[in-house]
N, CA, C and O of each residue as an XYZ file, in Angstrom:
924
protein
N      83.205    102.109    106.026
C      82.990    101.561    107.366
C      83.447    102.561    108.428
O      84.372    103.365    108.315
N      82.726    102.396    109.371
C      83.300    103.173    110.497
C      83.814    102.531    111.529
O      83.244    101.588    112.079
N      85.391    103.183    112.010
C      86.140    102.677    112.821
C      85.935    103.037    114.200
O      86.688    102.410    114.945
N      85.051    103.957    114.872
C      85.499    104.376    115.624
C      84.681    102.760    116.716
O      83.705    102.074    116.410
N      85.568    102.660    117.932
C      84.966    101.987    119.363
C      85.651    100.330    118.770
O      85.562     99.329    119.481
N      86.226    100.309    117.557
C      86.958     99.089    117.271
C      88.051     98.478    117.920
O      88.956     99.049    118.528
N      87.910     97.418    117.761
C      89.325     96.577    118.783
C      90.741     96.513    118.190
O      91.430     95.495    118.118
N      91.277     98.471    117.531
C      92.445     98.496    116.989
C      93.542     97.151    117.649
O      94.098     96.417    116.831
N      93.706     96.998    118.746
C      94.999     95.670    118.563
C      94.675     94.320    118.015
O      95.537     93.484    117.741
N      93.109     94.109    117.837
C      92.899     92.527    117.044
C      93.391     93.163    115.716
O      94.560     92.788    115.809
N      93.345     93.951    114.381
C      93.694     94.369    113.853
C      95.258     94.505    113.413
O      95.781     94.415    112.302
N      95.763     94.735    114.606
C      97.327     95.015    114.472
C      97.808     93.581    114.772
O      98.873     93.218    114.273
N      97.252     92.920    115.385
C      97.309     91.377    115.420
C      97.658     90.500    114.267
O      98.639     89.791    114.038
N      96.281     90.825    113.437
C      96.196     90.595    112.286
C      97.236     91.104    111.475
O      98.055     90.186    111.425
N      97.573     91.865    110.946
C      98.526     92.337    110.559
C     100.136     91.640    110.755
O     100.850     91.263    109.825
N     100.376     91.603    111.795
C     101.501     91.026    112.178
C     101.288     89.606    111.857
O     102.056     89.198    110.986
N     100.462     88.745    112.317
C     100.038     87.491    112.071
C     100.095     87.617    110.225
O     100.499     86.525    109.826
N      99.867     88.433    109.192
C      99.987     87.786    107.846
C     101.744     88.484    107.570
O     102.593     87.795    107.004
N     101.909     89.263    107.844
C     103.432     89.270    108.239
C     104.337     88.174    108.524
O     105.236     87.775    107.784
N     104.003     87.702    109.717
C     104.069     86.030    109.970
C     104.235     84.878    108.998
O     105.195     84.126    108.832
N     102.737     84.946    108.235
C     102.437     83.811    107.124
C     103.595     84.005    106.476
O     104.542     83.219    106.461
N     103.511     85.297    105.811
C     104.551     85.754    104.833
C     105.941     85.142    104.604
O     106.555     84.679    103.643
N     106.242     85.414    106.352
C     107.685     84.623    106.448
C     107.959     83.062    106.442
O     108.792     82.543    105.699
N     107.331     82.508    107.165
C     106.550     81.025    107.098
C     106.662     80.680    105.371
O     107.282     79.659    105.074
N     106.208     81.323    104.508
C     105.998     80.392    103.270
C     107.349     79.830    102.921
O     107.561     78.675    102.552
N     108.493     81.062    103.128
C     109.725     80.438    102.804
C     109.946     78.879    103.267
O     110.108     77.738    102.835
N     109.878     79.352    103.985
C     109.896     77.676    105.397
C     109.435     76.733    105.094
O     109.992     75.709    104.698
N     107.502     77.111    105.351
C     106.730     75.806    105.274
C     105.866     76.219    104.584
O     104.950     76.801    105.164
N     105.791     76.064    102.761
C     104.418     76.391    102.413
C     103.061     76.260    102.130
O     102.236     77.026    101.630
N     102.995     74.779    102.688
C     101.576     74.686    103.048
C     101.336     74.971    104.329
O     100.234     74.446    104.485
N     101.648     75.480    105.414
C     101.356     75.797    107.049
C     101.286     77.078    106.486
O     100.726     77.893    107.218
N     101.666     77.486    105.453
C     101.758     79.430    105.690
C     100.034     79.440    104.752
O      99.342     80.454    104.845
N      99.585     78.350    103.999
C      98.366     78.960    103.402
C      97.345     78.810    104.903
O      96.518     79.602    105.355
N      97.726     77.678    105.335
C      96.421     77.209    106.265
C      96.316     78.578    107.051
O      95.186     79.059    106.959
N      97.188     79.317    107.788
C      97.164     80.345    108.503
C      96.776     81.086    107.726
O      95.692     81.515    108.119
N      97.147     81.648    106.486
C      96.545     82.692    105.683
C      94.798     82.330    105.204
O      94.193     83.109    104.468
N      94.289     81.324    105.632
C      92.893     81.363    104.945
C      92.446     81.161    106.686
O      91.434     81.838    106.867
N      92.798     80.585    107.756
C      92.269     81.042    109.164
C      92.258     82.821    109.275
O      91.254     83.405    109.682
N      93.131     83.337    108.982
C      93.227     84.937    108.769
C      92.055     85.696    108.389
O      91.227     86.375    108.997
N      92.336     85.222    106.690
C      90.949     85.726    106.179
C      89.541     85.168    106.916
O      88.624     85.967    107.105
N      89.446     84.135    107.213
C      88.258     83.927    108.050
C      87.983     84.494    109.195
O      86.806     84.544    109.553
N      88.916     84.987    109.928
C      88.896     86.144    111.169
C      88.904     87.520    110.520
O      88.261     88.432    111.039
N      89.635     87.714    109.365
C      89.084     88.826    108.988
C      87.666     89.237    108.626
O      87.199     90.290    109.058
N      87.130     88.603    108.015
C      85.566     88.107    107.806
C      84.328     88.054    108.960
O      83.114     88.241    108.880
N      85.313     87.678    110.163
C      84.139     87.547    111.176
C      84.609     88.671    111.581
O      83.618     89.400    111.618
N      85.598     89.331    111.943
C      86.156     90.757    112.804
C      85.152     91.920    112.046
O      84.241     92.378    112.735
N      85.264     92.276    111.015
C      85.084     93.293    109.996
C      83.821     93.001    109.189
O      82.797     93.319    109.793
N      83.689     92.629    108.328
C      81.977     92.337    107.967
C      80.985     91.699    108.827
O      79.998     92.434    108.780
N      80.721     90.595    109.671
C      79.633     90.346    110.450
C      79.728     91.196    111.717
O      78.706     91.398    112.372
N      80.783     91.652    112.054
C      81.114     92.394    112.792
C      80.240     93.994    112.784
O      79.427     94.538    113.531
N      80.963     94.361    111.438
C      80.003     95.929    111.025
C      79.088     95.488    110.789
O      78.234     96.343    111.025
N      78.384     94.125    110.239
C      76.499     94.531    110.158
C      76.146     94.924    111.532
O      75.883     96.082    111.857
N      76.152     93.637    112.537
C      75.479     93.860    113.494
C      75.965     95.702    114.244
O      75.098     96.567    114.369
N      77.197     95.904    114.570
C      77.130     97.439    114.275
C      76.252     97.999    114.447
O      75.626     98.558    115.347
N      76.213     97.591    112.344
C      75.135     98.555    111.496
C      73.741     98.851    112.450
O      73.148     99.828    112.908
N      73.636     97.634    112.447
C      72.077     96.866    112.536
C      71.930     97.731    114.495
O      70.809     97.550    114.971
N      72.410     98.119    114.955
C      72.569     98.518    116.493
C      72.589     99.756    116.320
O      71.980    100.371    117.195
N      73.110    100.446    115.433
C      72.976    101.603    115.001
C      71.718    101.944    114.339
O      71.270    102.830    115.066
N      71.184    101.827    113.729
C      69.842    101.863    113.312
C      68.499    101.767    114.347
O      67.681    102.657    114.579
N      68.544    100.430    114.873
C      67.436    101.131    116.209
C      68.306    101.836    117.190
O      67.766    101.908    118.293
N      69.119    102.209    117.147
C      69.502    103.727    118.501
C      69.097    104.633    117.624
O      68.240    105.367    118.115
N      69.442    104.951    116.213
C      68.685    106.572    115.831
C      67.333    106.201    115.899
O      66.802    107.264    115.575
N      66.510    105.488    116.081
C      65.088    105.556    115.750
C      64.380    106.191    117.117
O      63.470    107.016    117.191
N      65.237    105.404    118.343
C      64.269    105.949    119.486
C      65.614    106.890    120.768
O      65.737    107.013    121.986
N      66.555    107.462    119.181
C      67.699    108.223    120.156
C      67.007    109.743    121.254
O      66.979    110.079    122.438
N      66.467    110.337    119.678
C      65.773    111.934    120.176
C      65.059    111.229    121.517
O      65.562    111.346    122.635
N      64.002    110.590    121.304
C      63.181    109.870    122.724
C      63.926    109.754    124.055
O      63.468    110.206    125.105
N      65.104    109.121    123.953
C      65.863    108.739    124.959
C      66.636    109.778    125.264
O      66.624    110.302    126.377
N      67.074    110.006    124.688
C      67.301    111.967    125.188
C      67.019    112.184    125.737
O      67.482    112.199    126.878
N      65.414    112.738    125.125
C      64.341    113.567    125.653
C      63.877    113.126    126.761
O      63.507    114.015    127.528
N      63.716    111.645    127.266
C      63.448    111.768    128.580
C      64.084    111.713    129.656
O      63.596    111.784    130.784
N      65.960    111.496    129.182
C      66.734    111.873    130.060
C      66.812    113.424    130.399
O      66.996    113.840    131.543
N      66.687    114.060    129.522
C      67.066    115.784    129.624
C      65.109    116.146    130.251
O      64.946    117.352    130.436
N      64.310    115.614    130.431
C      63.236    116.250    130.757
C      62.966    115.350    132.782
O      62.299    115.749    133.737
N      63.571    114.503    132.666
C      63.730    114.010    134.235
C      64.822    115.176    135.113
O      64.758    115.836    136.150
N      65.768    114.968    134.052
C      67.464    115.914    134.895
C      66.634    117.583    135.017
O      66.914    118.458    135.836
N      65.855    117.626    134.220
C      65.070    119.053    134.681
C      64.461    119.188    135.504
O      64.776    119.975    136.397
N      63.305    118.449    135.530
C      62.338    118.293    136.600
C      63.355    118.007    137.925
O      62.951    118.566    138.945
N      64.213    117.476    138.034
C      64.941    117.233    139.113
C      65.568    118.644    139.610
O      65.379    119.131    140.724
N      66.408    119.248    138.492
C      66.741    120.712    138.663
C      65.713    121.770    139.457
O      66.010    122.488    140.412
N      64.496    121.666    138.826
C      63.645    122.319    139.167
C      63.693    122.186    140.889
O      64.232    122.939    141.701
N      62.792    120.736    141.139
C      62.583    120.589    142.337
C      63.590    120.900    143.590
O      63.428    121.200    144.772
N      64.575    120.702    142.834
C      66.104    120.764    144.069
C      65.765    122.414    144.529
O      65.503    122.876    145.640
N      65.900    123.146    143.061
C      65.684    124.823    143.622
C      64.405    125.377    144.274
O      64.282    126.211    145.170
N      63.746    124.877    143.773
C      61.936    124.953    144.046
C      61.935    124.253    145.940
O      61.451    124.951    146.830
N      62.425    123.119    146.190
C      61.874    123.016    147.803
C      62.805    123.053    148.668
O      62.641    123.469    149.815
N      64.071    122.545    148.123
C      65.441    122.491    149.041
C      65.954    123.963    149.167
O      66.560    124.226    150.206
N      65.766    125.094    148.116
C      66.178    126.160    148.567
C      65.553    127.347    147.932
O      66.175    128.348    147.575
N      64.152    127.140    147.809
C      63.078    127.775    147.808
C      63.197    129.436    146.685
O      63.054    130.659    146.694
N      63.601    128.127    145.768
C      63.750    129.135    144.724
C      62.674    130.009    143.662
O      62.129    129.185    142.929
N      62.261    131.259    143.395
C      61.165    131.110    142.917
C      62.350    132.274    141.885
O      63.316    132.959    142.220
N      61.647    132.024    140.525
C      62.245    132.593    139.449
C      61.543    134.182    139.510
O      60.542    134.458    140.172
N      62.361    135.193    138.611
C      61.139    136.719    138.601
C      61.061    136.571    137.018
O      61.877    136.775    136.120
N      59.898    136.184    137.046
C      59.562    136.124    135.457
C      58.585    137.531    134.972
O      57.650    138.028    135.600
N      59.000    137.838    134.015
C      58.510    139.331    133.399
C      57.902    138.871    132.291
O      58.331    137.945    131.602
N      56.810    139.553    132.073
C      55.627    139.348    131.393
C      55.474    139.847    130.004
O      54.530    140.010    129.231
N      57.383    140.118    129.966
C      56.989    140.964    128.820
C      58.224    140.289    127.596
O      59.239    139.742    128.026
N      58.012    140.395    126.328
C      58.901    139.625    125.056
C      58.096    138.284    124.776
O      57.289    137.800    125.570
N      58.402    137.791    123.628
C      57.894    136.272    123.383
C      58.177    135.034    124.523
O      59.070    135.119    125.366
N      57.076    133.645    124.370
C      58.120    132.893    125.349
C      59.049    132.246    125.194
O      59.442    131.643    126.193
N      59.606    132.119    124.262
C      61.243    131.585    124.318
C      62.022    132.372    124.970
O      62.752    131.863    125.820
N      62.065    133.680    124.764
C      63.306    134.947    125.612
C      62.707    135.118    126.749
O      63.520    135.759    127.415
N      61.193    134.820    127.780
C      60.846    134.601    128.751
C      61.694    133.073    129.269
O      62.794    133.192    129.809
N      61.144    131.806    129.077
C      61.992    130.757    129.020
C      63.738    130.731    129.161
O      64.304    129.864    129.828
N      64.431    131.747    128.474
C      65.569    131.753    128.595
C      66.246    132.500    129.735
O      67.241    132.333    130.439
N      64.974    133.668    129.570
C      65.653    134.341    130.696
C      65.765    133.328    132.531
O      66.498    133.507    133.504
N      64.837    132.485    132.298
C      64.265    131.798    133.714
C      65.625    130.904    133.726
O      66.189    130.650    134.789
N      66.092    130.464    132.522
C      67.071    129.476    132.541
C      68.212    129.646    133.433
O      68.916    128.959    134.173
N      68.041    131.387    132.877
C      69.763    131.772    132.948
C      69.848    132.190    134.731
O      70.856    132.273    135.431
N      68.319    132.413    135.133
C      68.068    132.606    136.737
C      68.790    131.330    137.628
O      69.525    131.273    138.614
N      68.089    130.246    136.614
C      68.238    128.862    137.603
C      69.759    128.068    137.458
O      70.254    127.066    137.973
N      70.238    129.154    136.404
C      71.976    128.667    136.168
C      72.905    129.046    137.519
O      73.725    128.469    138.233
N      72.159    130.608    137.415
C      73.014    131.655    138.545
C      72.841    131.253    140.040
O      73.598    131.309    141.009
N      71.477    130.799    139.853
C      71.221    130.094    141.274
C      71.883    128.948    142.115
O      72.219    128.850    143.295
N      71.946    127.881    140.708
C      72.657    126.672    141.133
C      74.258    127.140    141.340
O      74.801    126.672    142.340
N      74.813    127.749    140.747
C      76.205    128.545    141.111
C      76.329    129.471    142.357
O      77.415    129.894    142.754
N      75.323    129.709    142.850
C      75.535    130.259    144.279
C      75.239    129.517    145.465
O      75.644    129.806    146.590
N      74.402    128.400    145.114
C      74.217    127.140    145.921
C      76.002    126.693    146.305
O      76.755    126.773    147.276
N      76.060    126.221    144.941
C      77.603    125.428    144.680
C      78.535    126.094    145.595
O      79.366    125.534    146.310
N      78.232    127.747    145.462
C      79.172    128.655    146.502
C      79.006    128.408    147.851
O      79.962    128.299    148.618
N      77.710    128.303    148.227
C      77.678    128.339    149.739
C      78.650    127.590    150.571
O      79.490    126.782    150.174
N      78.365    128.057    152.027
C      79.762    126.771    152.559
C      78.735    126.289    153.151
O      77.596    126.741    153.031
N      79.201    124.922    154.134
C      78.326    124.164    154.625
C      77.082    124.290    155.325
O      75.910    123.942    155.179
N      78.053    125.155    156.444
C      76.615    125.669    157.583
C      75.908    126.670    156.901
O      75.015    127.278    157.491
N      76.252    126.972    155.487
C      75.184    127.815    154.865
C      73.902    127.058    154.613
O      72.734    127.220    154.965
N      74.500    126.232    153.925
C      73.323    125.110    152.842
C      72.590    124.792    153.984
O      71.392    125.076    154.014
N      73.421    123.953    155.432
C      72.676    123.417    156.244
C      71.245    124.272    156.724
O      70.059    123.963    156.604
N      71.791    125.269    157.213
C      70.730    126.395    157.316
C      69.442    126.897    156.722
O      68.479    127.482    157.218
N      69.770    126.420    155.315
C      68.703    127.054    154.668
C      67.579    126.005    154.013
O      66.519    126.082    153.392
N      68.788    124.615    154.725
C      67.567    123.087    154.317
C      66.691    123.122    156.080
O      65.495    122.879    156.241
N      67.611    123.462    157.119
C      66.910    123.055    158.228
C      65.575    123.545    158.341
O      64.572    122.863    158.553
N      65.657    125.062    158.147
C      64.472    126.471    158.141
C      63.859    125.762    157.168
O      62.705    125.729    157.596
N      63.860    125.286    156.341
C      62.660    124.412    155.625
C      62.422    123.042    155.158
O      61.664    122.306    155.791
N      63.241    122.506    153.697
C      63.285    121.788    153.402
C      63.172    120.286    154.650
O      62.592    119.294    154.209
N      63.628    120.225    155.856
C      64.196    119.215    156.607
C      62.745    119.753    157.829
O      62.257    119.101    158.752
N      62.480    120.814    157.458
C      60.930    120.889    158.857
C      59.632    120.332    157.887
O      58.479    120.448    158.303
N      59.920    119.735    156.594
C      58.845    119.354    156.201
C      58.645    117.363    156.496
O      59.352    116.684    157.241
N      57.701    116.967    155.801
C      57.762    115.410    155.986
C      58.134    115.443    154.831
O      57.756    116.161    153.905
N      59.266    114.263    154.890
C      60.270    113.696    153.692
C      59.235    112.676    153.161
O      58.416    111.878    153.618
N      59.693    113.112    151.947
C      57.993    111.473    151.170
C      58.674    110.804    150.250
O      58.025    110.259    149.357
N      59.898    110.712    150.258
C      60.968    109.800    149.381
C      61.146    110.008    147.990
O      61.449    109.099    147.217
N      60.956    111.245    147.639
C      61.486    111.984    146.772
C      62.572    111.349    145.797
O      62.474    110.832    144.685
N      63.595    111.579    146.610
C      64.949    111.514    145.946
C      65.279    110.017    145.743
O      66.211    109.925    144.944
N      64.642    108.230    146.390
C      64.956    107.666    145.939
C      64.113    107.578    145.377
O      64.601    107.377    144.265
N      62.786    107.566    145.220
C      61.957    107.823    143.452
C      62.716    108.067    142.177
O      62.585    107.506    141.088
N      63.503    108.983    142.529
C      63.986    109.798    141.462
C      65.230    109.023    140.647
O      65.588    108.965    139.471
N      65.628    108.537    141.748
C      67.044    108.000    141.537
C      66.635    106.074    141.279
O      67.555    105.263    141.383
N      65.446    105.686    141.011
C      64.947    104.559    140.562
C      64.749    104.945    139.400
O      65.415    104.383    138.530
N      64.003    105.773    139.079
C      63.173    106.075    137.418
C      65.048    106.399    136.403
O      65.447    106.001    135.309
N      65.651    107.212    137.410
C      67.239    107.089    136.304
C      67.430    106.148    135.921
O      67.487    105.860    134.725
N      67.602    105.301    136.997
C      68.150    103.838    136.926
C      67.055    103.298    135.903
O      67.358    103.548    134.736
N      66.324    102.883    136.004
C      65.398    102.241    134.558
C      66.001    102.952    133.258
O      66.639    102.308    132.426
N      65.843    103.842    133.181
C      66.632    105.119    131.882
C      68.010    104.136    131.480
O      68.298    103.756    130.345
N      68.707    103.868    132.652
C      70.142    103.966    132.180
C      70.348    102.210    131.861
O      71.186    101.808    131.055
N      69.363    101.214    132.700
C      69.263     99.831    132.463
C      68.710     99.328    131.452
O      68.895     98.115    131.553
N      68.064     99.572    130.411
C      67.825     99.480    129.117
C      68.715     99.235    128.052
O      69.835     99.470    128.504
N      68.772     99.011    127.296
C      69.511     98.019    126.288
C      70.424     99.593    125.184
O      71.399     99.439    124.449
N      69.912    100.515    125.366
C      70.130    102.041    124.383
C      71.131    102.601    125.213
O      72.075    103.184    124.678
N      71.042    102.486    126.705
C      72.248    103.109    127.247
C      73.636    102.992    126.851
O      74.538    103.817    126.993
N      73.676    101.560    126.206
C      74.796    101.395    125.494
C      75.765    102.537    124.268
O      76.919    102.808    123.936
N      74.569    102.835    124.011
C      75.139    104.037    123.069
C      75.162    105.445    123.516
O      75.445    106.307    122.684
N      74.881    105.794    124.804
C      75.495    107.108    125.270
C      76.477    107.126    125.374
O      77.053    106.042    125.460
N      77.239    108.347    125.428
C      78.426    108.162    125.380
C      79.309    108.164    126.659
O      78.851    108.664    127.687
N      80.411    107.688    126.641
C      80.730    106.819    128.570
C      80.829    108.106    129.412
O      80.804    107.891    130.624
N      80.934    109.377    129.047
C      81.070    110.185    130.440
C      79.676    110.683    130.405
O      79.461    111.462    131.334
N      78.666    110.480    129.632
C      77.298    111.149    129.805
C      77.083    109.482    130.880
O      77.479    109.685    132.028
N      76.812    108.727    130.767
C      76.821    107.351    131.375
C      77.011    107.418    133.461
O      76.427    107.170    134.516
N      78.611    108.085    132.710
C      79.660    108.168    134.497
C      78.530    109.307    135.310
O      78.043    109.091    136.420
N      78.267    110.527    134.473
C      77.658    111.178    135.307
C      76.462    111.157    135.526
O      76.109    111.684    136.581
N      75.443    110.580    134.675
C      74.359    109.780    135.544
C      74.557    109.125    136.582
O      74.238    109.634    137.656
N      75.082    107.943    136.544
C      75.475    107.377    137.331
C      75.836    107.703    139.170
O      75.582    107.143    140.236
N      76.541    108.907    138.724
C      77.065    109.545    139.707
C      75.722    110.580    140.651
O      75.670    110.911    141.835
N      74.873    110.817    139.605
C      73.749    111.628    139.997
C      73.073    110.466    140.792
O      73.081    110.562    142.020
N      72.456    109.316    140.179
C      71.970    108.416    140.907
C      72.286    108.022    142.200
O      71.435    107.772    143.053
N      73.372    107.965    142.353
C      74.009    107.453    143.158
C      73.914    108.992    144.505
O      73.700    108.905    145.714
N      74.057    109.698    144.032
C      74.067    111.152    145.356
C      72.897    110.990    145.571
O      72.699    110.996    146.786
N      71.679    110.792    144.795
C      70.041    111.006    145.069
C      69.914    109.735    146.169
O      69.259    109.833    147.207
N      70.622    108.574    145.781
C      70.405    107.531    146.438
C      70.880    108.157    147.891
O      69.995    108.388    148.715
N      72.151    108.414    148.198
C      72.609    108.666    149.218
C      71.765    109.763    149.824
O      71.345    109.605    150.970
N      71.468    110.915    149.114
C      70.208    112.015    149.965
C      69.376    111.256    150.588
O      69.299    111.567    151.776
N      68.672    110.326    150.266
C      67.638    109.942    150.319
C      67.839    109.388    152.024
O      67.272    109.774    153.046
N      68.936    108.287    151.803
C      69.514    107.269    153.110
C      69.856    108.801    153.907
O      69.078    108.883    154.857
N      70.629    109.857    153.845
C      71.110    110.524    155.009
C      69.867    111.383    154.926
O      70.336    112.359    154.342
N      68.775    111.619    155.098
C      67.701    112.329    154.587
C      67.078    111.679    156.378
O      67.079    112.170    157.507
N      66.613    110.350    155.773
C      66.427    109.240    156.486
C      66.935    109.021    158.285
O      66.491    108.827    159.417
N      68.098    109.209    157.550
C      69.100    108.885    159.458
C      68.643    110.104    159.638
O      67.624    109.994    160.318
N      68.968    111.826    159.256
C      68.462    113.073    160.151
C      67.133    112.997    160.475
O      67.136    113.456    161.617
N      65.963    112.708    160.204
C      64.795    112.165    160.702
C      64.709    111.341    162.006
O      64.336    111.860    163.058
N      65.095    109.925    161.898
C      65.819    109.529    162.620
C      65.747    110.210    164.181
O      64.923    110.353    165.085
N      67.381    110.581    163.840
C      67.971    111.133    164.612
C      66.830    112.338    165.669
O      66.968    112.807    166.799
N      65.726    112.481    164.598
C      64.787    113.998    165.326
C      63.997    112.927    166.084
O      63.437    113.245    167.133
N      63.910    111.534    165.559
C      62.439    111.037    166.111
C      63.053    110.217    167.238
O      62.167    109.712    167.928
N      64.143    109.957    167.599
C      64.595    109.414    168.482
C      64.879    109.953    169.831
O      64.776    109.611    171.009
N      65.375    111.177    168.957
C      66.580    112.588    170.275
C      67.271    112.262    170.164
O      67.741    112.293    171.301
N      68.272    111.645    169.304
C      69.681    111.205    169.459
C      70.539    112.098    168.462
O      70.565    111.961    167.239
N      71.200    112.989    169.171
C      72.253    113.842    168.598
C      73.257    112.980    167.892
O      73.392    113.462    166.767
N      73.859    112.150    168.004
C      74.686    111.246    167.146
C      73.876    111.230    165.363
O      74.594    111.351    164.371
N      72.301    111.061    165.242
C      72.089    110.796    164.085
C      71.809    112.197    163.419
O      72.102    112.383    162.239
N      71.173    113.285    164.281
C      71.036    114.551    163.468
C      72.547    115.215    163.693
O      72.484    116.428    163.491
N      73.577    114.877    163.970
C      74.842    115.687    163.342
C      75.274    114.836    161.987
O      75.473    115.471    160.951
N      75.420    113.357    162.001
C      75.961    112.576    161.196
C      74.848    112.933    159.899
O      75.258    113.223    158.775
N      73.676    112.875    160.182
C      72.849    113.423    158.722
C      73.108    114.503    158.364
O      73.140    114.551    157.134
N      73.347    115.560    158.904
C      73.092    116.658    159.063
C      74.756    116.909    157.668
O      74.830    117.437    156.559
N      75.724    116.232    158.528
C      77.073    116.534    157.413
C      77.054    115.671    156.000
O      77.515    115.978    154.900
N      76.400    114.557    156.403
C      75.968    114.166    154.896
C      75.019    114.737    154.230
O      75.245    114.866    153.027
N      74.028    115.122    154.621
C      73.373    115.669    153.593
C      73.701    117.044    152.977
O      73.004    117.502    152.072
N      74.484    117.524    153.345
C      75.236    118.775    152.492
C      76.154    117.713    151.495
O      76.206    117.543    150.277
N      76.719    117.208    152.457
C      77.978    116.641    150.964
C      76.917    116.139    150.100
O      76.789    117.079    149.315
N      75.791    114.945    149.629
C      75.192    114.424    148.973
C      74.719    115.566    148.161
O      74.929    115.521    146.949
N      74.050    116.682    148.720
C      73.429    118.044    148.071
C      74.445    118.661    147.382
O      74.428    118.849    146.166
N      75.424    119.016    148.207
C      76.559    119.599    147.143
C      77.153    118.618    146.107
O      77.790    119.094    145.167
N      77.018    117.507    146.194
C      77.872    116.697    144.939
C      76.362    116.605    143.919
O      76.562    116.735    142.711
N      75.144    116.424    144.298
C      73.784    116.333    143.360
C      73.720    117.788    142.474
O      73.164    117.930    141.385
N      74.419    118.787    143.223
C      74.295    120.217    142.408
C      75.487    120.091    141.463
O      75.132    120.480    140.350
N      76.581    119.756    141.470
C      77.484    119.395    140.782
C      77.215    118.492    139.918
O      77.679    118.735    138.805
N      76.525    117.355    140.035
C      76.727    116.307    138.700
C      75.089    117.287    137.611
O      74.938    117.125    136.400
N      74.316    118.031    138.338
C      73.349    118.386    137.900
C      74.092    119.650    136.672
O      73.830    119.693    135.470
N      74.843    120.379    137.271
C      75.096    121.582    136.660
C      76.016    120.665    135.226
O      75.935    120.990    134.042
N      76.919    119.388    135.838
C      77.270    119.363    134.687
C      76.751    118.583    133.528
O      77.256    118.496    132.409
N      75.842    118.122    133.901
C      75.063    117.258    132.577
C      74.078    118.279    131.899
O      73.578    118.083    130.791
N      73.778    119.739    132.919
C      73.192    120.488    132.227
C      74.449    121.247    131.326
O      73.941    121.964    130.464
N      75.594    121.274    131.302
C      76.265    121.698    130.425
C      76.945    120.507    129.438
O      77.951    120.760    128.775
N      76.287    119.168    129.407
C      76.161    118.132    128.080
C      75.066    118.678    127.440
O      75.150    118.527    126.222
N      74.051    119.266    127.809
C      72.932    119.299    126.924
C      71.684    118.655    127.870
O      70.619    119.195    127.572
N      71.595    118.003    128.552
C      70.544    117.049    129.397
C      70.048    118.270    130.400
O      70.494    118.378    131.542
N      69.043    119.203    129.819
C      67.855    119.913    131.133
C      67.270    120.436    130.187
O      66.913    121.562    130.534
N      66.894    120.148    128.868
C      65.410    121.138    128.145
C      64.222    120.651    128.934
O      64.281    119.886    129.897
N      63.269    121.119    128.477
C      61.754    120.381    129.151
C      61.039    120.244    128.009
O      59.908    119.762    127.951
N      61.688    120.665    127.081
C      60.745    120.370    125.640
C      60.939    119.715    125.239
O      62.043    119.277    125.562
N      60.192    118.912    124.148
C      60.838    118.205    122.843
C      61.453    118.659    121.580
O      60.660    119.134    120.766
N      62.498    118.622    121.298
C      62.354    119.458    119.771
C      63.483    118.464    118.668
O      63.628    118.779    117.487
């Protein structure tokens, strides 16, 4: 059987509780069986019906695990992509020359270095280089799209079996895309109105939202979540 995610103190409970009986028989020995066969009957429901269903939960998560992966690690890409691709107009230098996997890798290791110099910038950097573009285009709701289709991913019955900090930092991604989206929104706003109150207040959120979306991005790409393939 496997222990791990078990409710070690019902266990130690148990334990102490036939410890208990034990002493009890001196005393009273018919009260010490009745407790000793309630025992075993909690042992019974704790530990065998307990590990089937388990079992039985374990079995459809490997069937459609690779799947669920795969379309978490092929969204968190496409997302990668786009962030470098329009927010800071990233274009890779791809060379035409070696097989494409060591083409592929090399692009990887571009869009690693990239997102690490993003991460570097300071504020009025980032701001700068979304205003000159990203923010002179029409916003088409991108980022809460994006941050809906997670959410379906993560509301499904399989999320259960990721493991809780792959979970936290989805979560956390969702949640910044959500917020881009709303301070995205008010700096618009703020342009279509003339009201300086909403394009400064967007203007400082949407760096923080961008800088925390490059952060939860870089690190789920170092769980494993950004191939674009299947394999």
């Amino acid at each position: 059987m496997k222990w791990k995610d078990r409710p070690w103190i019902l266990y130690a409970i148990i334990i102490l509780a036939f410890s208990g009986a034990g002493l009890l028989w001196r005393i009273h020995e018919g009260f010490s069986i009745d407790i000793t066969i309630e025992l075993l009957g909690a042992i019974f429901t704790i530990v065998i019906i307990d590990e089937l269903l388990v079992k039985d939960k374990r079995k459809r998560w490997a069937v459609v695990k690779n799947e669920i992966e795969y379309i978490l690690a092929r969204n968190i890409n496409v997302i990668r992509d786009d962030v470098l691709r329009t927010m800071f107009s990233f274009k890779p230098d791809i060379k035409n020359k070696g097989d494409l996997d060591s083409i592929e890798d090399n692009i990887r290791e571009q869009k690693n270095r990239e997102f690490q110099r993003v991460l570097a910038m300071k504020d009025g950097e980032i701001m700068g280089v979304l205003k000159e573009g990203y923010l002179k285009r029409k916003y088409d709701g991108y980022y809460e799209e994006e941050a809906e289709g997670l959410w379906r991913i993560l509301n499904t019955r399989y999320s259960e079996h990721l493991e809780p900090e792959v979970v936290d930092e989805l979560l956390k991604l969702h949640l910044h895309m959500r917020d881009l989206h709303n301070n995205i929104k008010l700096y618009n706003r703020g342009k279509e109105e003339n009201r300086d109150y909403y394009i400064k207040k967007g203007t400082r959120e949407i760096v923080y939202s961008t800088r925390s979306m490059v952060k939860s991005l870089i690190k789920l790409k170092s769980m494993g979540y950004s191939m674009s393939t299947y394999r």
